[in-house]
C-alpha positions in Angstrom: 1.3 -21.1 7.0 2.6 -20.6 3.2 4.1 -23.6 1.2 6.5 -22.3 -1.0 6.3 -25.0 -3.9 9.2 -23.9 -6.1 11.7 -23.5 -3.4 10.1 -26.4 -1.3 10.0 -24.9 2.0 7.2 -23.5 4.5 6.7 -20.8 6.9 4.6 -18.3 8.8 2.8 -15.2 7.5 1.7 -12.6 10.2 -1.0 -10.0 9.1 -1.2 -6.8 11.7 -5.2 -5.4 12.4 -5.7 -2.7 14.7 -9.3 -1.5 14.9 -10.5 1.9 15.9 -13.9 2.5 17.2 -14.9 -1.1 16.3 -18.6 -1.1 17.1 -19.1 1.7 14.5 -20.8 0.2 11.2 -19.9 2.9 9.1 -16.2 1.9 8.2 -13.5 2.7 6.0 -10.0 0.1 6.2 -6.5 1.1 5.4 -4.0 -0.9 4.2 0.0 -1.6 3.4 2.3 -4.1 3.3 5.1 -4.6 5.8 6.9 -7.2 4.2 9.9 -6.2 2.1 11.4 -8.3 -1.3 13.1 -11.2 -0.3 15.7 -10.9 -3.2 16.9 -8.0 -4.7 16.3 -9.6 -8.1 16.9 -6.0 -10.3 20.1 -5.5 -8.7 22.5 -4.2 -11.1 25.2 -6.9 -10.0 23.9 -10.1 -10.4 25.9 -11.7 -7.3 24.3 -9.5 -5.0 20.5 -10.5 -6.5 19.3 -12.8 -3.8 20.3 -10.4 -1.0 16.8 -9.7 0.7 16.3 -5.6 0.2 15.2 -3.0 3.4 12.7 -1.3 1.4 12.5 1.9 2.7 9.5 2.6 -0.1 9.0 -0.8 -1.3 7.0 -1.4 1.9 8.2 0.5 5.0 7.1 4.0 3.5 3.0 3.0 3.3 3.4 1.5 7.0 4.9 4.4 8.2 2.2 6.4 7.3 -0.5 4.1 8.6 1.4 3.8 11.9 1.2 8.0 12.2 -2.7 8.1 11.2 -3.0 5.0 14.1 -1.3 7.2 16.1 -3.5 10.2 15.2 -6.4 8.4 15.5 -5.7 7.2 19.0 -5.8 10.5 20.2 -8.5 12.1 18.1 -11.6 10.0 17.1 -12.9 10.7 13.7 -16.8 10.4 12.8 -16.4 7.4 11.0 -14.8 3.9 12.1 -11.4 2.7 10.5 -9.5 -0.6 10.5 -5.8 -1.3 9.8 -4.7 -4.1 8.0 -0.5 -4.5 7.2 0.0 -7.4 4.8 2.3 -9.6 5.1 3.8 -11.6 1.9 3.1 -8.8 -0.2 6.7 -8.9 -1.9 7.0 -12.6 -1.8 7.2 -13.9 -5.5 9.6 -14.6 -8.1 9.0 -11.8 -10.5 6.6 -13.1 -13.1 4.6 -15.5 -11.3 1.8 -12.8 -9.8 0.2 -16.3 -8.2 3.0 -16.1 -5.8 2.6 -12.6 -4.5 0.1 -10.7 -2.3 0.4 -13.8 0.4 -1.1 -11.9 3.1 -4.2 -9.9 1.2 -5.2 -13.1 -0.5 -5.6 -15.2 2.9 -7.2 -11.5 4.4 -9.4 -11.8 1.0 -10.2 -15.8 1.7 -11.3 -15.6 5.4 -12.6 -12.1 5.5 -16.0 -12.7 7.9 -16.2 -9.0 9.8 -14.5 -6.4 7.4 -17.0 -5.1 5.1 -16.0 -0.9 4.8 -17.1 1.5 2.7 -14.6 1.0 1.1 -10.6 0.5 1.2 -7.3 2.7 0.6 -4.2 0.5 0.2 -1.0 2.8 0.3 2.6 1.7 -1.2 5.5 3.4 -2.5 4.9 6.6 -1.4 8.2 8.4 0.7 9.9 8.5 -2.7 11.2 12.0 -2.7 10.6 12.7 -6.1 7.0 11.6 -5.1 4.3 11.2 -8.2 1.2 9.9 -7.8 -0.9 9.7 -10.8 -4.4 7.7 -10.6 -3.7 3.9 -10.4 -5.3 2.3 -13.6 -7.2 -0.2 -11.6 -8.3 1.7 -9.1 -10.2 4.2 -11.5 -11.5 1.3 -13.2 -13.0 -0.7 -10.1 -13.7 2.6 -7.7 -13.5 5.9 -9.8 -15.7 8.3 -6.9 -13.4 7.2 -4.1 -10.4 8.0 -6.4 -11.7 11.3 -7.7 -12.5 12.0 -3.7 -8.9 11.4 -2.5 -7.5 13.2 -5.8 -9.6 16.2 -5.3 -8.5 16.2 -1.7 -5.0 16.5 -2.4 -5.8 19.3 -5.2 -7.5 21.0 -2.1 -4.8 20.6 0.1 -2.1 22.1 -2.9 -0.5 18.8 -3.0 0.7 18.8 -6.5 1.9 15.6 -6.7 -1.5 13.7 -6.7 -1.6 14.0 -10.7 -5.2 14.2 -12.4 -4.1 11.6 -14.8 -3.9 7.8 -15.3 -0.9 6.3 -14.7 0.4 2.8 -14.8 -2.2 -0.4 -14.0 -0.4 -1.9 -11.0 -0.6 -5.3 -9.9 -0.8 -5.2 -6.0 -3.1 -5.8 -2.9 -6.1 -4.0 -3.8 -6.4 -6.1 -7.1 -6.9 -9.0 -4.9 -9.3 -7.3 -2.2 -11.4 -5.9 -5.4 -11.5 -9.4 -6.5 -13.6 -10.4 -3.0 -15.3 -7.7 -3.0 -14.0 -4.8 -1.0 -13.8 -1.9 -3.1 -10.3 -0.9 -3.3 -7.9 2.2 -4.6 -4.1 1.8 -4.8 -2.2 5.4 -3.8 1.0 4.2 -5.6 4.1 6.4 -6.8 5.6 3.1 -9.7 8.0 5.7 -10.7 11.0 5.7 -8.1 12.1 7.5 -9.0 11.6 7.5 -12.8 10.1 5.1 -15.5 13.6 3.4 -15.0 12.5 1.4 -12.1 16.3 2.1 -10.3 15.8 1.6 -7.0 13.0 -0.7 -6.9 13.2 -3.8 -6.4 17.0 -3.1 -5.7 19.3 -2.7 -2.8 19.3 0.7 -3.1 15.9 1.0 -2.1 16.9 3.0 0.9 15.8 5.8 3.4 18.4 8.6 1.6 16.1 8.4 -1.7 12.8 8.9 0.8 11.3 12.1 2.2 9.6 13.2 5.1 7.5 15.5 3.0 6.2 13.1 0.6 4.9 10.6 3.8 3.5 14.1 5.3 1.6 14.9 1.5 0.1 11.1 1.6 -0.6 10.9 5.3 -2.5 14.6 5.3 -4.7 13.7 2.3 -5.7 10.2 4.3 -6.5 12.1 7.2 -8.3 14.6 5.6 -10.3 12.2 4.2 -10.9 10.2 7.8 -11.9 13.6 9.5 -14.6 14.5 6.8 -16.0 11.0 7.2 -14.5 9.2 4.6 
């Protein structure tokens, strides 16, 4: 249960787990958010900015691929155990006021007494179809051999759009699960689909600016990854 103290109003968060091969101690978790923005608060018309948004990237793009590599995984065990966790509450806050975001990973961060992996892979904005995915700033600063693993794994796989360079510092889940202690990266395109921001946080944040081929580019590298063991 969240109390929303500005608006003055409570309700329930729901974060999803699934758990494959559970009684494996080496482990690795993967993570999105399946929330989308309540308000479309960058709306170019300001009588349309408390319309809630679909997010087709802004959310439904990182669970999309999760939901494939559960799929995957389901039918072909990989050496190493995984768990995934879909936020909830993510995309909660008024812009401004971080303390009101990442609902779900801070209460996953708070009561966390079983998921200690290797490490973690949180995955968010990625179907743009203009996809660009330079290194998160944080996630080179907290966990630079797990970035430089998944980097070199999508240079090895002639993925061209996961950049060798740093790109923006992004506030988002894996800020908070670094905080508690599970070492986190963030696989983030903050472009979408330029340094104009025009879709996100909009209404037109919508499946006609995704593509199948950038889900396919993050979701390979991920599985990749799982089937060499992390």
């Amino acid at each position: 249960m969240y109390y929303d103290a500005y608006n003055k109003k409570s309700f329930m968060l729901t974060n999803i787990i699934a758990r494959f091969q559970p009684n494996n101690p080496d482990r690795v978790l993967l993570c999105a958010h399946w929330d989308t923005r309540p308000r479309a608060d960058r709306e170019r018309d300001p009588a349309r900015r408390q319309q809630p948004i679909l997010g087709a990237n802004d959310g439904a793009s990182g669970v999309a691929v999760l939901l494939e590599i559960a799929r995957l995984l389901a039918q072909n065990p990989v050496p190493i155990g995984v768990d995934i966790v879909l936020f909830d509450g993510e995309d909660y806050g008024r812009e401004g006021h971080l303390e009101e975001y990442f609902l779900g990973s801070r209460y996953f961060a708070r009561n966390n007494q079983q998921f200690y992996p290797r490490y973690a892979i949180l995955v968010d904005m990625v179907g743009d179809a203009r996809l660009q995915l330079p290194i998160e700033g944080y996630s080179y600063q907290k966990v630079p051999d797990v970035v430089n693993r998944v980097w070199q794994l999508g240079a090895q796989l002639g993925y061209g759009e996961f950049q060798n360079t740093v790109g923006y510092y992004v506030n988002d889940d894996h800020v908070i699960l670094n905080d508690h202690g599970i070492s986190t990266i963030n696989i983030i395109d903050f472009f979408y689909p330029d340094e104009s921001h025009r879709y996100w946080h909009t209404l037109e944040d919508t499946p006609d600016k995704c593509s199948p081929r950038s889900l396919k580019v993050v979701g390979d590298v991920l599985w990749q990854l799982l089937q060499e063991g992390g």
